[in-house]
C-alpha positions as CSV (number, residue, x, y, z in Angstrom):
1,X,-22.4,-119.7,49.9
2,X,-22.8,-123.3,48.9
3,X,-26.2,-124.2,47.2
4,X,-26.9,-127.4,50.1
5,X,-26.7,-124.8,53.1
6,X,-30.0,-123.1,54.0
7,X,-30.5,-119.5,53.7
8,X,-31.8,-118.3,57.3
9,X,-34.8,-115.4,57.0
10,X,-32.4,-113.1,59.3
11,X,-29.7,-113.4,56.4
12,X,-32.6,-113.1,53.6
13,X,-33.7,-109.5,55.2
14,X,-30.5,-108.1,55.7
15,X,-29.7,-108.8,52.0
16,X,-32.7,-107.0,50.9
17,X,-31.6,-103.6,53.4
18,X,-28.8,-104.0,52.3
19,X,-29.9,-104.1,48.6
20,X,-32.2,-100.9,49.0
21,X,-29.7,-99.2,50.8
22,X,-27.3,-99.0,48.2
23,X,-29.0,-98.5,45.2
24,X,-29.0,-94.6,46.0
25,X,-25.5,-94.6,46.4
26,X,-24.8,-96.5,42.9
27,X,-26.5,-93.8,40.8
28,X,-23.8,-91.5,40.6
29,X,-21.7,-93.9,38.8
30,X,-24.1,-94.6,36.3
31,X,-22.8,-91.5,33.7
32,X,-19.5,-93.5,33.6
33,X,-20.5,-97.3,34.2
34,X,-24.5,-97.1,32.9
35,X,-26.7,-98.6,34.5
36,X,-25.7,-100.9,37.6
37,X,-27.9,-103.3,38.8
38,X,-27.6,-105.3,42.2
39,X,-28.2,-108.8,41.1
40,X,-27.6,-110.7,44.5
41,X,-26.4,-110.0,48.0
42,X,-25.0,-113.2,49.7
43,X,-24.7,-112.5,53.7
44,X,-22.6,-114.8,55.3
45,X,-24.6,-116.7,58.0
46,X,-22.7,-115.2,61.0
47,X,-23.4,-111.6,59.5
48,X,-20.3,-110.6,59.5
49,X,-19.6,-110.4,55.4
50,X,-22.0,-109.8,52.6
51,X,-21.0,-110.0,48.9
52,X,-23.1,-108.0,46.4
53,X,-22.9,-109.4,43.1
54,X,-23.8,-106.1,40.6
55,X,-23.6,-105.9,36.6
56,X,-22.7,-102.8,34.2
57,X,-22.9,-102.8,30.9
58,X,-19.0,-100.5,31.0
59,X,-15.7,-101.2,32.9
60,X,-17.5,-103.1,35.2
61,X,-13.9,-104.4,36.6
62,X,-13.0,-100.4,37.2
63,X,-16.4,-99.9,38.9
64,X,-15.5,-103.3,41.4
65,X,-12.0,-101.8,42.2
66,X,-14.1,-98.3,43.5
67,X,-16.9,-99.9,45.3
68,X,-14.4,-101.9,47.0
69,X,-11.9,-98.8,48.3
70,X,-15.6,-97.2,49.5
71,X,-17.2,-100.5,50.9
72,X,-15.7,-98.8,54.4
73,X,-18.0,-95.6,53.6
74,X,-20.6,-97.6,52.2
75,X,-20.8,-99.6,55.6
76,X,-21.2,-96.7,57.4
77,X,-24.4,-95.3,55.3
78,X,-26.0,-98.9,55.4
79,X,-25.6,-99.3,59.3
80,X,-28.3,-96.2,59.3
81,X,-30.7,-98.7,58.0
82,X,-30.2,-101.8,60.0
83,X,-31.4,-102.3,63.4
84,X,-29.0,-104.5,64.4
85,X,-25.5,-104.1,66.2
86,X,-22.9,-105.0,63.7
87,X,-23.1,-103.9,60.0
88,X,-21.6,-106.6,57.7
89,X,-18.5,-106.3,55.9
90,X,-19.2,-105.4,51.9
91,X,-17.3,-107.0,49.3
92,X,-18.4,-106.3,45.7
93,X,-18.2,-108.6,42.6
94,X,-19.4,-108.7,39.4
95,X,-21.8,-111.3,39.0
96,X,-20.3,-113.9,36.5
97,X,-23.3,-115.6,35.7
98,X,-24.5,-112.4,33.8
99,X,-21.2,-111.9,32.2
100,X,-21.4,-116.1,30.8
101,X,-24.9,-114.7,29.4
102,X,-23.7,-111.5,27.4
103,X,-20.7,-114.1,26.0
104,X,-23.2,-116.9,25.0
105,X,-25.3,-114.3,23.8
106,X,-22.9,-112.3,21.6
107,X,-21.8,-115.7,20.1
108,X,-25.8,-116.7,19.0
109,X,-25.9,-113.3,17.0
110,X,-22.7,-113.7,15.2
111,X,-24.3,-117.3,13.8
């Protein structure tokens, strides 16, 4: 979502069901992953997409491929928690910002 455009409250609250509702869901891949955290969920302004941004400290590229083959599933469960029509489509992806952090910091320590 471009930075000028206005984030509408309507796409601000779904974000934040949308948020809740999966964080039960990514607990069972913490043994493999550790833990996962939801950093952002960008909904399109039509409602018909939503991207979740998410970190994991392992084979967080592994852990994108699966959320995405069970955003269909994952749909499903969230529609129980939104009270409106259409549920929007998930796509996952690992928040770069976060990864550009864990680089810069890795090269401070090894000065």
């Amino acid at each position: 979502m471009p930075f000028f455009q206005k984030i509408s409250t309507r796409t601000e609250k779904v974000g934040s069901v949308i948020r809740r509702a999966l964080a039960p869901h990514l607990i069972k891949f913490e043994p493999e992953h550790g833990i996962i955290a939801i950093t952002a969920v960008e909904v399109f302004p039509d409602l018909s997409a939503a991207k979740v941004f998410f970190d994991a400290p392992r084979r967080a590229a592994k852990l994108e491929k699966k959320l995405n083959k069970m955003a269909g599933l994952l749909k499903k469960e969230i529609s129980q928690n939104l009270t409106q029509k259409r549920t929007p489509n998930l796509l996952f992806v690992i928040d770069a910002g976060i990864l550009a952090a864990n680089k810069i910091d890795e090269l401070l320590r090894e000065k």
